[in-house]
MDTraj code that builds the backbone (N, CA, C; nanometers):
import mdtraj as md
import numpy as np

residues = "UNK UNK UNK UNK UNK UNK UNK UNK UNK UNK UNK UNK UNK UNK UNK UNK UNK UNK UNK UNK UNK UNK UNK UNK UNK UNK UNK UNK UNK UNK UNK UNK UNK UNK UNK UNK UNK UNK UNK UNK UNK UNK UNK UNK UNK UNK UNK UNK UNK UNK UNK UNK UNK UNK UNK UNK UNK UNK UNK UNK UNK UNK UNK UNK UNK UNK UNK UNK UNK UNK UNK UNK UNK UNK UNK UNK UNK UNK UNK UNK UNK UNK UNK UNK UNK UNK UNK UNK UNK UNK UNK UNK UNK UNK UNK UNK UNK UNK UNK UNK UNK UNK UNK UNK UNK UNK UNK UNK UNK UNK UNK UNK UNK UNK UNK UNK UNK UNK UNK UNK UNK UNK UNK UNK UNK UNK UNK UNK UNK UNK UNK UNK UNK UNK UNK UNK UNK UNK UNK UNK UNK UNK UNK UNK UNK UNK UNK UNK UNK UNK UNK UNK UNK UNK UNK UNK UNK UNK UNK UNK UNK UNK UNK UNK UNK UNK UNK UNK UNK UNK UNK UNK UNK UNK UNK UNK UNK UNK UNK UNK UNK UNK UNK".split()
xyz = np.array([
    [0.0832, -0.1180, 0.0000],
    [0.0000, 0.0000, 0.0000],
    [0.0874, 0.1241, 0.0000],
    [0.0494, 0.1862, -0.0832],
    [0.1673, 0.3293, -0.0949],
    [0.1074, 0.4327, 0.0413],
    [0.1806, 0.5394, 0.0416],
    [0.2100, 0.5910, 0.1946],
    [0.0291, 0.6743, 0.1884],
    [0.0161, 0.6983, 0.3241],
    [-0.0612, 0.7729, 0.3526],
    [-0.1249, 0.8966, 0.2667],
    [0.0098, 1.0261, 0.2804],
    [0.0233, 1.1224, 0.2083],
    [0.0238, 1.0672, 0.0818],
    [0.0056, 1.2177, -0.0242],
    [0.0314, 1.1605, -0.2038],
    [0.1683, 1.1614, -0.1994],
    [0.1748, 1.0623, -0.2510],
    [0.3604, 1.0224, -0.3044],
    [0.4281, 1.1424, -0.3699],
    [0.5147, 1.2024, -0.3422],
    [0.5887, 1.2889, -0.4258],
    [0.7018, 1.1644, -0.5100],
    [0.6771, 1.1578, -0.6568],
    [0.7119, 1.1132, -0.7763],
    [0.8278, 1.2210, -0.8423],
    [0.9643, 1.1786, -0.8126],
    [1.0996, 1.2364, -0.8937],
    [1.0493, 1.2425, -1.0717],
    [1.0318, 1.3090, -1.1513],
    [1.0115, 1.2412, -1.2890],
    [1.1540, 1.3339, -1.3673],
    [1.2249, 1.2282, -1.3848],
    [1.3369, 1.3059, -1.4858],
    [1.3419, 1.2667, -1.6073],
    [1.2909, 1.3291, -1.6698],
    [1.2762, 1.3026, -1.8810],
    [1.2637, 1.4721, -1.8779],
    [1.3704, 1.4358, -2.0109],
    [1.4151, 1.5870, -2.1062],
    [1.2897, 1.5712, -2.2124],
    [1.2383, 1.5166, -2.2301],
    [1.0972, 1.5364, -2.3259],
    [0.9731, 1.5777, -2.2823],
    [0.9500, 1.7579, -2.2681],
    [0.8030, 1.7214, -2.2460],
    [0.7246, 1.6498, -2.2782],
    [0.7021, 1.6052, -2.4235],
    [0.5653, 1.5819, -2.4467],
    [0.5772, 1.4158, -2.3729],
    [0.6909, 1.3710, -2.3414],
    [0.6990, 1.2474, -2.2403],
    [0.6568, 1.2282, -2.1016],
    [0.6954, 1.3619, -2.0953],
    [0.6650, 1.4189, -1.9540],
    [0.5079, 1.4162, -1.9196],
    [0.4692, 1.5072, -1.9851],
    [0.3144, 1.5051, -2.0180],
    [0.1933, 1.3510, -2.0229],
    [0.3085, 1.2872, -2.0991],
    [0.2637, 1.1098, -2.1141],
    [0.2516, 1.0332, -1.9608],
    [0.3585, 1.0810, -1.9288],
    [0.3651, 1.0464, -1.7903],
    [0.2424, 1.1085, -1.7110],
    [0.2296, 1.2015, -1.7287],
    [0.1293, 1.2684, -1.6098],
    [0.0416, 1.2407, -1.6279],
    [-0.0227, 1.2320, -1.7781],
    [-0.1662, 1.1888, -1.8087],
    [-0.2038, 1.0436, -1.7590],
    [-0.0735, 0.9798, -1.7937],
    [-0.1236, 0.8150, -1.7502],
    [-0.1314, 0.7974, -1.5997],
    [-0.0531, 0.8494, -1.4999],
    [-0.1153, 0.9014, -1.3610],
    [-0.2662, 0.9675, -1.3263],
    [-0.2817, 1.0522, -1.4021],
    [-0.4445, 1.1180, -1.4564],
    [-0.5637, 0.9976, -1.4387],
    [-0.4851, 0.9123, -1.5556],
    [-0.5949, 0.8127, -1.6344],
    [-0.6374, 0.7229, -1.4797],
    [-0.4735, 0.6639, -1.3612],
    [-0.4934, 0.5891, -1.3129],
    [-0.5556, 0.6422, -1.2182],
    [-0.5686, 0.7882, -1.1448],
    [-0.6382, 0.8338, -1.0724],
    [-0.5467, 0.8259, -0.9190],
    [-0.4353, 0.8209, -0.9651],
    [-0.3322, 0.8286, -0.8449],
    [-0.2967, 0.9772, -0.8458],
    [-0.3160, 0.9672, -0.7107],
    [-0.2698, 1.0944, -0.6069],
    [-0.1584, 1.0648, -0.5711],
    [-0.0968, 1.1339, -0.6778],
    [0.0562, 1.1415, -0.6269],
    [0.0790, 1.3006, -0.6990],
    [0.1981, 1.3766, -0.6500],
    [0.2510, 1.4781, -0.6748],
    [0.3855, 1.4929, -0.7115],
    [0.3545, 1.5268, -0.8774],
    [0.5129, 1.4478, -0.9702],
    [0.5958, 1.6176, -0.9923],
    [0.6879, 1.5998, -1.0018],
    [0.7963, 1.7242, -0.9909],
    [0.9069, 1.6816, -1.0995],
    [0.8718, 1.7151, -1.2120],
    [0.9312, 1.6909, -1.3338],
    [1.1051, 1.8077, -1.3401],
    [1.1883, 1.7000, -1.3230],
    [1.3035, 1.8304, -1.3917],
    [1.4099, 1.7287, -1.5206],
    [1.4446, 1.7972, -1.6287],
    [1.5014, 1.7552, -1.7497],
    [1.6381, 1.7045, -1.7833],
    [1.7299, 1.7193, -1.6045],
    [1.8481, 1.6893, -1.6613],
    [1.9129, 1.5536, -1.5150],
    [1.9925, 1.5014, -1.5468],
    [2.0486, 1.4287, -1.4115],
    [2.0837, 1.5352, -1.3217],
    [2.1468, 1.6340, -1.3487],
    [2.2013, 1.7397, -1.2607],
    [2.1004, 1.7543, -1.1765],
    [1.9740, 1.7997, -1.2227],
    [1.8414, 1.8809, -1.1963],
    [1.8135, 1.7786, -1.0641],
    [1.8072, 1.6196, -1.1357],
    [1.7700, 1.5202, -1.0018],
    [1.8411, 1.5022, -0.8889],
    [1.9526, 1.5169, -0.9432],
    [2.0367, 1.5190, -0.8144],
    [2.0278, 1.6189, -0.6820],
    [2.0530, 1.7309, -0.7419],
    [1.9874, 1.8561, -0.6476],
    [1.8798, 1.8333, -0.6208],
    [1.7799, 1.8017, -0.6713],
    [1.6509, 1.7935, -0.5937],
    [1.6528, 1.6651, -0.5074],
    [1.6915, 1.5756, -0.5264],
    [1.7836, 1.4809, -0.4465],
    [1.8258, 1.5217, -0.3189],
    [1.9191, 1.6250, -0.3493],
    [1.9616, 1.6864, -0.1706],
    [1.8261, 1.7601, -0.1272],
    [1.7681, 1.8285, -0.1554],
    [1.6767, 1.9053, -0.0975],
    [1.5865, 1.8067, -0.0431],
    [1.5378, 1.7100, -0.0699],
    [1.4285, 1.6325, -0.0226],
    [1.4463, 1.5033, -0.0988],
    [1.3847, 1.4100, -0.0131],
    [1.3235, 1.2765, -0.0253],
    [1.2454, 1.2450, -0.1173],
    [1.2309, 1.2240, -0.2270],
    [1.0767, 1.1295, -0.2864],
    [1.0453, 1.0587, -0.2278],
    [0.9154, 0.9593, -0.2731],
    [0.8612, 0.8904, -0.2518],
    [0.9146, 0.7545, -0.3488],
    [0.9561, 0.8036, -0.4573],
    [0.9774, 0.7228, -0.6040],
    [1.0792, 0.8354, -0.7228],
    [1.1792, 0.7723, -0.7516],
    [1.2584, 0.8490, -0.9039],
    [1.1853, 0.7856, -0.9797],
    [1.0967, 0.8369, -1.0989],
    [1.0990, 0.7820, -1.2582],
    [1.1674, 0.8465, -1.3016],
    [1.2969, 0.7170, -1.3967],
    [1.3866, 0.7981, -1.4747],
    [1.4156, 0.7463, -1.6083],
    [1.4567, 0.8590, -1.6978],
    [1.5142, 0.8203, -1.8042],
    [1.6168, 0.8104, -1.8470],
    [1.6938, 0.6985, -1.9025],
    [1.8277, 0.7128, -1.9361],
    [1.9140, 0.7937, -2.0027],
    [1.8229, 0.8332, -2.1007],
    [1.8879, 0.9268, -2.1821],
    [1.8803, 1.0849, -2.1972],
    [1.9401, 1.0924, -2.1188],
    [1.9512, 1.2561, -2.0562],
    [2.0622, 1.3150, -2.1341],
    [1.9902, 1.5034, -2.1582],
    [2.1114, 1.5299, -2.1828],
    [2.2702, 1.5340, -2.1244],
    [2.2551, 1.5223, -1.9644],
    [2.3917, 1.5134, -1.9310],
    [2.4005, 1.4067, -1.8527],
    [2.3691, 1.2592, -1.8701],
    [2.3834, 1.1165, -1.8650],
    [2.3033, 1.1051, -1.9815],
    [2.3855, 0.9224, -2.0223],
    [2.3105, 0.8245, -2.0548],
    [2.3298, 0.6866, -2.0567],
    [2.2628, 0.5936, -2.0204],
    [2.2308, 0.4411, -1.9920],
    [2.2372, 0.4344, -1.8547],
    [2.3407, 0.3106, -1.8045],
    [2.3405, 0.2920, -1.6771],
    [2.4092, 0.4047, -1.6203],
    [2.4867, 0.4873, -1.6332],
    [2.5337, 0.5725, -1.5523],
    [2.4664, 0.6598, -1.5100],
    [2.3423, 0.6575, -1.5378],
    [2.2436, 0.7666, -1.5201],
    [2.1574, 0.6845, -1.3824],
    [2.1311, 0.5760, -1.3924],
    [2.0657, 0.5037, -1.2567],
    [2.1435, 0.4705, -1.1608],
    [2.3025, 0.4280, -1.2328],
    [2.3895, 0.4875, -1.0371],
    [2.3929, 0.5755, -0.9921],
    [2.4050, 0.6637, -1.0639],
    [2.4211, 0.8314, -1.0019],
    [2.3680, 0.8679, -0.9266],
    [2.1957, 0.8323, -0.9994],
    [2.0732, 0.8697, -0.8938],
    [2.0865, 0.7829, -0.7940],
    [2.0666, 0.6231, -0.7549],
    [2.0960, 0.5341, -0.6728],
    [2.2220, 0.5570, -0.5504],
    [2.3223, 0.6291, -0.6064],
    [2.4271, 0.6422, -0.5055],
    [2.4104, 0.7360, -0.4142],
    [2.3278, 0.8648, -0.4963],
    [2.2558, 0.9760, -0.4228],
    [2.1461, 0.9447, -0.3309],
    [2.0662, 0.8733, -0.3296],
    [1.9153, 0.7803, -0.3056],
    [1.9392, 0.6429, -0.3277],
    [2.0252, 0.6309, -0.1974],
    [1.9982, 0.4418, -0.2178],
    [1.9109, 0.3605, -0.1601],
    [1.8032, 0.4898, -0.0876],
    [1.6748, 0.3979, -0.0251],
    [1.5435, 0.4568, -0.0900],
    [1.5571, 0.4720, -0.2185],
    [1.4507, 0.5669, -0.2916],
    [1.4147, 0.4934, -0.4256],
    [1.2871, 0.4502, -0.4017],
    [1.3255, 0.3306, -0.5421],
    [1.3149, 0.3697, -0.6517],
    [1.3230, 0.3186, -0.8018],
    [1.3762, 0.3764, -0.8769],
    [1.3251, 0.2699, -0.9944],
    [1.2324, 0.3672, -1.0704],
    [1.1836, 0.2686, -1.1902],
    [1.2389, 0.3244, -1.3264],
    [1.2167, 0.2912, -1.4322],
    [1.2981, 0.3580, -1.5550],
    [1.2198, 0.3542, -1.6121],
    [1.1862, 0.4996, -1.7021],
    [1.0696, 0.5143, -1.8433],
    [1.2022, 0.5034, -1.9347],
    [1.1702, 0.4532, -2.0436],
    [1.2836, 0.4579, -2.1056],
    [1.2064, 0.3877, -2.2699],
    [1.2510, 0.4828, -2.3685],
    [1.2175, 0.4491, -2.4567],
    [1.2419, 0.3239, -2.5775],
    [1.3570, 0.2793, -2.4898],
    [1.4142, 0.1625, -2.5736],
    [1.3488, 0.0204, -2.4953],
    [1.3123, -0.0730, -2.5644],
    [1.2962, -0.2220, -2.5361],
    [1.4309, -0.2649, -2.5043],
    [1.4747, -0.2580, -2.4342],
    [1.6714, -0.3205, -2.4300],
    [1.6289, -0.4343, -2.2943],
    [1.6472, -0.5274, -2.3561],
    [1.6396, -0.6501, -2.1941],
    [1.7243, -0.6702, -2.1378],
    [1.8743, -0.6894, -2.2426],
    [1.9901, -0.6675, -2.1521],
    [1.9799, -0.5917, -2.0547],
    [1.9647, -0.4270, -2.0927],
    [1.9813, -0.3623, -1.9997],
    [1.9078, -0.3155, -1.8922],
    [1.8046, -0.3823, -1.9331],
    [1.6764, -0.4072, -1.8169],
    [1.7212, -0.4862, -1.7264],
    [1.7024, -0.6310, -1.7522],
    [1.7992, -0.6550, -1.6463],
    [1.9458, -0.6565, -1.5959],
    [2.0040, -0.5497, -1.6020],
    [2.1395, -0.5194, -1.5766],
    [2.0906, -0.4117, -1.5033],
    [2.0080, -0.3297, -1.5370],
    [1.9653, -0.2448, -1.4582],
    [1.8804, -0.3139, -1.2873],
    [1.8146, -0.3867, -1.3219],
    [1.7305, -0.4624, -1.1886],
    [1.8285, -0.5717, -1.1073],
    [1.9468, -0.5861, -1.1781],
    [2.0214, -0.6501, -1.0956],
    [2.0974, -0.5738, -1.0259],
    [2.0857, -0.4351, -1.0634],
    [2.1714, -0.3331, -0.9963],
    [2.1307, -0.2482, -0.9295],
    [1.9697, -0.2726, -0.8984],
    [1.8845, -0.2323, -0.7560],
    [1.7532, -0.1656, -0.8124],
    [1.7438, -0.1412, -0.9550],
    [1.6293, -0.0431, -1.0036],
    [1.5388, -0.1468, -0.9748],
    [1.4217, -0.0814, -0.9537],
    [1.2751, -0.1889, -0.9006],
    [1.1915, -0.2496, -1.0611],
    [1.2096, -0.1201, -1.1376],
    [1.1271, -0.1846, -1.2620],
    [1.1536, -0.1221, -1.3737],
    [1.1732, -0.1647, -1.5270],
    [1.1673, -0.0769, -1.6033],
    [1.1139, -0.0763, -1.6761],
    [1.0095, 0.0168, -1.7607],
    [0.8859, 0.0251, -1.8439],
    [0.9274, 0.0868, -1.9477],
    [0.8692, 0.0484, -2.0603],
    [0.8733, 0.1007, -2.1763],
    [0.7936, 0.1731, -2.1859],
    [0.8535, 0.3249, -2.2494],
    [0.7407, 0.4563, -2.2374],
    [0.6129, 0.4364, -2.3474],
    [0.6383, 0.3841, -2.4374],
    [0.5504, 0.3661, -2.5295],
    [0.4408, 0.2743, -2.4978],
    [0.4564, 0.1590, -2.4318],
    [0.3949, 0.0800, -2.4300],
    [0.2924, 0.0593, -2.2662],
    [0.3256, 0.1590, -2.1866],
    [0.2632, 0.2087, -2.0264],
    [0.0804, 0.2033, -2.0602],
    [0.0056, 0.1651, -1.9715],
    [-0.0776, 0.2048, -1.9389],
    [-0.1079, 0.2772, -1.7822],
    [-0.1911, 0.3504, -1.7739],
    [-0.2165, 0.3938, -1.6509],
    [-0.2253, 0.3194, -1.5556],
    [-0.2744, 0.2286, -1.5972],
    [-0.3164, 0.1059, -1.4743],
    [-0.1872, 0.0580, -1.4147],
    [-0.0886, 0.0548, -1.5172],
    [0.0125, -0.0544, -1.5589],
    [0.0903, 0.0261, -1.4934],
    [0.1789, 0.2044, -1.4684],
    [0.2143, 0.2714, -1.4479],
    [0.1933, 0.2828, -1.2953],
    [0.0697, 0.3131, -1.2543],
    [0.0449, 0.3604, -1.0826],
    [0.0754, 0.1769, -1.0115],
    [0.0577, 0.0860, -1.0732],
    [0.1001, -0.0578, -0.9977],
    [0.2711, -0.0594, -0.9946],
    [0.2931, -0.0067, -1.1152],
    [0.4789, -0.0319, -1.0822],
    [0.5207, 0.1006, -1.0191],
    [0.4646, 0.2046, -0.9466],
    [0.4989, 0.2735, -0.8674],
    [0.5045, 0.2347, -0.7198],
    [0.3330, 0.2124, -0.7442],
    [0.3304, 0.1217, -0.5918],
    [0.3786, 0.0041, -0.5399],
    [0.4131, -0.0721, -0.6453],
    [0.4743, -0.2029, -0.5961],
    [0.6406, -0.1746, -0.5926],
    [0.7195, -0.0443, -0.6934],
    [0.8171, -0.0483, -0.6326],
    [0.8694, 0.0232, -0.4789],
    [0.7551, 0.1136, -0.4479],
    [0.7343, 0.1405, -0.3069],
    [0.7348, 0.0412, -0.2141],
    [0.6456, -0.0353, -0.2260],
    [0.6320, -0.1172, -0.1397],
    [0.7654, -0.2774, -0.1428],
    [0.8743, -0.2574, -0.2669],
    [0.9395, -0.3279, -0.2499],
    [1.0622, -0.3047, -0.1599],
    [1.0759, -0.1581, -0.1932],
    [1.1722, -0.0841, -0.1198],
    [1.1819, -0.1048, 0.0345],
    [1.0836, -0.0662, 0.0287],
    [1.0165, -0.0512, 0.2059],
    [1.0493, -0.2172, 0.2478],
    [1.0574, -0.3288, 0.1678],
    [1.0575, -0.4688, 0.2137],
    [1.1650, -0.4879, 0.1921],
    [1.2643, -0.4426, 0.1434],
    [1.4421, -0.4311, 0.1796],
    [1.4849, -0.3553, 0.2497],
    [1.4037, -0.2438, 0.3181],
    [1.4536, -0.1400, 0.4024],
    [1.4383, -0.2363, 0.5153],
    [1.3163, -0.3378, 0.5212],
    [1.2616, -0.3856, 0.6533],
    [1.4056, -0.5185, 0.6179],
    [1.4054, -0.6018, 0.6034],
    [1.5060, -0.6907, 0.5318],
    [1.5885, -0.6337, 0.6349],
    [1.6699, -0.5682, 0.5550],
    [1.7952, -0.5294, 0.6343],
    [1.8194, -0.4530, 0.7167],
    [1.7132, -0.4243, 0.7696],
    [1.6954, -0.3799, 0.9282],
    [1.6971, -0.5161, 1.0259],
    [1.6251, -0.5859, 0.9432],
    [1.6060, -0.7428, 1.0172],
    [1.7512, -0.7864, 1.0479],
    [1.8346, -0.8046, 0.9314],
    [1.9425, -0.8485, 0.9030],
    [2.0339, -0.8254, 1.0065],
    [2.0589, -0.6549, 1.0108],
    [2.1190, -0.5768, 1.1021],
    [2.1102, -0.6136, 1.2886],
    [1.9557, -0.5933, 1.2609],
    [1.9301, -0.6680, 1.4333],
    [2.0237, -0.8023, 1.4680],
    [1.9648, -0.9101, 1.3704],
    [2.0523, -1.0359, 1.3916],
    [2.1623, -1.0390, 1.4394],
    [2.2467, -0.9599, 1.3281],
    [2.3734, -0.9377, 1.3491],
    [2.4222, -0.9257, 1.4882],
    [2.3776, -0.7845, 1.5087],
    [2.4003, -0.7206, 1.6669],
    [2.3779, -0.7975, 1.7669],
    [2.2479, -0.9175, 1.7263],
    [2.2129, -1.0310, 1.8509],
    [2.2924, -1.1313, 1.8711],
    [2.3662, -1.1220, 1.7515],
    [2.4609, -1.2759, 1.7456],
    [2.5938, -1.2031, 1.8197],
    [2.6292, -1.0575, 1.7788],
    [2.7210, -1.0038, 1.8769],
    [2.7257, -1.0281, 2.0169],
    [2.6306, -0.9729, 2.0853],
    [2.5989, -0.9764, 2.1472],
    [2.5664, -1.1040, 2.2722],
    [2.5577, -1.1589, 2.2056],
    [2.5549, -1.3160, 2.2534],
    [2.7040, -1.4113, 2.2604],
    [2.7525, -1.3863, 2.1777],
    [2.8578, -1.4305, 2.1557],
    [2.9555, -1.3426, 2.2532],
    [2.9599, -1.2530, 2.2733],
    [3.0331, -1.1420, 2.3445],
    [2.9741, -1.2408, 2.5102],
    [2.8540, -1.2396, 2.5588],
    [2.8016, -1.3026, 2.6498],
    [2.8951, -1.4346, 2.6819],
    [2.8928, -1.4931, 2.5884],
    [2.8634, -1.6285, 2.5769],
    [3.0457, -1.6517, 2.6314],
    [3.1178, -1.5816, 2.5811],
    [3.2517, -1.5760, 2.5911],
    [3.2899, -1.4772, 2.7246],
    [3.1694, -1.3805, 2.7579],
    [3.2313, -1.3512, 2.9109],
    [3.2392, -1.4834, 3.0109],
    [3.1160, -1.5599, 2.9798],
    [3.0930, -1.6399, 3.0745],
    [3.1643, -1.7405, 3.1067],
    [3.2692, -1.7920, 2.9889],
    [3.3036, -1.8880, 2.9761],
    [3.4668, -1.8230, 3.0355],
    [3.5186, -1.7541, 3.0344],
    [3.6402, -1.7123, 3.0678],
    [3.6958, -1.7365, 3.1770],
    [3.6026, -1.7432, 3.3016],
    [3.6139, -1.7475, 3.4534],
    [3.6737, -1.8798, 3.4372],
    [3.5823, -1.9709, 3.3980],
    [3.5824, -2.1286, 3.4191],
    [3.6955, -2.1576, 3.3567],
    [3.7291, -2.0908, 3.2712],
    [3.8477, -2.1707, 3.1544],
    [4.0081, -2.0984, 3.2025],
    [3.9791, -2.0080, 3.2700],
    [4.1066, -1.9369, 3.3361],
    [4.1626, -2.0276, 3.4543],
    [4.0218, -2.0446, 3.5177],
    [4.0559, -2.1780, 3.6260],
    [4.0862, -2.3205, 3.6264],
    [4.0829, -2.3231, 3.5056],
    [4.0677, -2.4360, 3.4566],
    [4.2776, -2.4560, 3.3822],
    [4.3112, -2.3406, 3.3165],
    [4.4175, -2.3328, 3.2520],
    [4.4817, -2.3481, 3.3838],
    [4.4596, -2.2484, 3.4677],
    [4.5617, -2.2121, 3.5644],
    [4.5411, -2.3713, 3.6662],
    [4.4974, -2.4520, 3.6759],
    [4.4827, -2.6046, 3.7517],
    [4.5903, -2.7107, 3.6115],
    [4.5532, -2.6893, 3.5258],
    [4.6466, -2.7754, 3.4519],
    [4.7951, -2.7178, 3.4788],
    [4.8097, -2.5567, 3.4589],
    [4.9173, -2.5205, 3.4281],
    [5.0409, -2.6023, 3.6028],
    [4.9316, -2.5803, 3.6946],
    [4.9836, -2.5871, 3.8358],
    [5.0215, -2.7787, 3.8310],
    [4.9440, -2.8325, 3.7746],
    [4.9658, -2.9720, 3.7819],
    [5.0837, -3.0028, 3.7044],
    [5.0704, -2.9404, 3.5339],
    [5.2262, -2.9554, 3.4703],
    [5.3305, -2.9185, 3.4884],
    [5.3069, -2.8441, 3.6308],
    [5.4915, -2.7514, 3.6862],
    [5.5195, -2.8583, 3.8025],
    [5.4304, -2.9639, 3.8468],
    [5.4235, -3.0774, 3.9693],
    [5.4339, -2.9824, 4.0952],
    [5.3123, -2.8582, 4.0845],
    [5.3282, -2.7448, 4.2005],
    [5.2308, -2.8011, 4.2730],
    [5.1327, -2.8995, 4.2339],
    [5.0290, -2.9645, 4.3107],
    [5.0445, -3.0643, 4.4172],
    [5.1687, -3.0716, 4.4853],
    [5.2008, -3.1729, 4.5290],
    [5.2023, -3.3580, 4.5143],
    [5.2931, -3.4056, 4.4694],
    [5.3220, -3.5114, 4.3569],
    [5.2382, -3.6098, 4.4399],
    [5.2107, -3.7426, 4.3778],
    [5.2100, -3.8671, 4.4073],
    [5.3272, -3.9378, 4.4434],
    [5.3349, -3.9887, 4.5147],
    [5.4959, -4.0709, 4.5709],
    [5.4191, -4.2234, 4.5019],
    [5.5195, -4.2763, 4.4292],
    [5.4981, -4.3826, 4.3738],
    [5.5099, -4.5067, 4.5344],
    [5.4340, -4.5767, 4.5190],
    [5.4458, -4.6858, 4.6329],
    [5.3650, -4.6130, 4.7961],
    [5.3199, -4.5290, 4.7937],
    [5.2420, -4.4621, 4.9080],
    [5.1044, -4.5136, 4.9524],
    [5.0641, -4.5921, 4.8701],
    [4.9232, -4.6082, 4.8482],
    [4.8916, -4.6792, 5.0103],
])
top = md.Topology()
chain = top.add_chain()
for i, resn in enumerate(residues, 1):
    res = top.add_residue(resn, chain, resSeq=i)
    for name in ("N", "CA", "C"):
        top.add_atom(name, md.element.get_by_symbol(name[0]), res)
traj = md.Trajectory(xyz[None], top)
């Protein structure tokens, strides 16, 4: 389920009338979201520092990026901000080269429907949010297994100190010997 508030939507395409495509098919789906269109990677980035999205839609081919260097950039800036790609090319390679490299989805601009558009927003929201939770999970573990282990090895130190120091006293014959034939 996407957030409470309307999603503020990153949209970076140097094409209005793409731009426009975009908004209408948001229109069509009847999602309340609030999209903030700027035309260059530069543009996203700065708006990047100023605030959080909800979601980047991006395009690869910018005037000042293009292909994958354009979805690390944004990603390295926003690595908890998910990140779908309008992109006018069918490229599968780089579709998935791109989704193996953290983007949530990538759509072909031509071929979007509204319907089709507000579901891969929301579902890459909601995937994000299930790797944010992930490795929060992850993180806890971690710290518990520290933590335990740190325990686990105070406890054991006492016993094993006493334990070294009784052998060590027996292998110096500081324990007072056995006399062979005493019995």
């Amino acid at each position: 389920m996407m957030e409470q508030h309307a999603p503020h939507v990153l949209l970076v395409e140097d094409n209005p009338g793409d731009a426009d495509l975009v908004r209408l098919r948001l229109v069509e789906s009847k999602s309340d979201v609030y999209v903030n269109c700027v035309p260059r990677l530069s543009d996203a980035l700065a708006c990047l520092d100023a605030e959080t999205p909800s979601l980047v839609l991006l395009d690869l081919n910018l005037p000042d990026s293009h292909g994958a260097e354009t979805f690390r950039r944004i990603m390295e800036k926003a690595p908890n901000v998910p990140v779908v790609i309008l992109s006018g090319q069918d490229d599968e390679a780089l579709a998935l080269k791109a989704v193996h490299q953290g983007v949530q989805d990538y759509l072909v601009k031509g071929d979007i429907t509204g319907r089709q558009l507000e579901r891969a927003l929301r579902y890459a929201v909601e995937r994000q949010g299930l790797l944010r939770a992930l490795e929060m999970t992850r993180k806890q573990q971690l710290e518990f297994k520290n933590q335990f282990l740190s325990h686990v090895s105070h406890e054991l130190r006492t016993p094993l100190t006493c334990i070294h120091q009784y052998v060590t006293i027996l292998l110096d014959g500081l324990a007072g010997g056995h006399e062979a034939g005493s019995n």
